[in-house]
C-alpha positions as a Markdown table, in Angstrom:
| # | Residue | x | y | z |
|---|---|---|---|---|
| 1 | Unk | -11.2 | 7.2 | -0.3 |
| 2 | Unk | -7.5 | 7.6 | -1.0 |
| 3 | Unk | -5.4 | 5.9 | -3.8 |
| 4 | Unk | -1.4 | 6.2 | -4.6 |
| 5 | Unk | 0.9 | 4.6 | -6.8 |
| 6 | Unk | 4.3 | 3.9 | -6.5 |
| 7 | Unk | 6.5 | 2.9 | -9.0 |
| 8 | Unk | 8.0 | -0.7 | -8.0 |
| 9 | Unk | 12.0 | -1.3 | -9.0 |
| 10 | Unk | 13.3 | -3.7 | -10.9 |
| 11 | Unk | 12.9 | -7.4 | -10.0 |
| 12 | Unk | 10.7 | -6.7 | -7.2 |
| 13 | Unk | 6.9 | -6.0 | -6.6 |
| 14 | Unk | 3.9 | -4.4 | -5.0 |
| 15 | Unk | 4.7 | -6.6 | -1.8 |
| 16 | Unk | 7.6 | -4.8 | -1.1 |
| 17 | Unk | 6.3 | -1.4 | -2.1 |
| 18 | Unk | 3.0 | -1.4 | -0.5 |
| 19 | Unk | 4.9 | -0.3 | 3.0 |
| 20 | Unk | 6.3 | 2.2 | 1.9 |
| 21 | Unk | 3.4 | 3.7 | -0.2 |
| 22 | Unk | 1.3 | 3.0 | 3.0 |
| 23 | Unk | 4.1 | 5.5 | 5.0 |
| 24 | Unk | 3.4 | 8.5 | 2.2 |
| 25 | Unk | -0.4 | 8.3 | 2.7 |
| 26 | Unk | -1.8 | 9.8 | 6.0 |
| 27 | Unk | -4.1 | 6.7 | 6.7 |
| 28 | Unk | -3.1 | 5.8 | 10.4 |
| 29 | Unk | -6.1 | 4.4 | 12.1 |
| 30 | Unk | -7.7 | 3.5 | 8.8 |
| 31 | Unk | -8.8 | 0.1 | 7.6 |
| 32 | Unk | -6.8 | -0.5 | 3.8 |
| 33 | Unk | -8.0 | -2.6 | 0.9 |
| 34 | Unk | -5.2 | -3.6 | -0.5 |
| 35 | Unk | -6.8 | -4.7 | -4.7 |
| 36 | Unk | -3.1 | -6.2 | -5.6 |
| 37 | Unk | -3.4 | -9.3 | -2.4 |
| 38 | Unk | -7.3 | -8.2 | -1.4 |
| 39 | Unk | -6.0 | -8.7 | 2.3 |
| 40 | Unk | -7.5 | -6.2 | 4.7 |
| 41 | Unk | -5.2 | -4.5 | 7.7 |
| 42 | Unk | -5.3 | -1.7 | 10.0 |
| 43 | Unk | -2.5 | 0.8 | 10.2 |
C-alpha cells in the first residue's frame, strides 16, 4: 500500500491534483483507489 498527499492551491481541488500526485508515486502498472471519487484506474 502506498499513500501521498499533496497540497491542492487555491480555488481548485483533488481533481486536478490527483495527476500530478499520481506522477510523484512510483505506481505504474498498479491498480489506484482513489477515496476522494472511489473511481478505480490503472496507470
Amino acid at each position: 500500500m502506498t499513500s501521498g498527499q499533496l497540497k491542492v492551491e487555491d480555488k481548485t481541488n483533488e481533481v486536478t491534483a490527483m495527476p500530478e500526485l499520481l506522477d510523484m508515486l512510483e505506481v505504474e502498472g498498479m491498480p489506484i483507489l482513489d477515496a476522494s471519487d472511489s473511481e478505480t484506474e490503472k496507470r
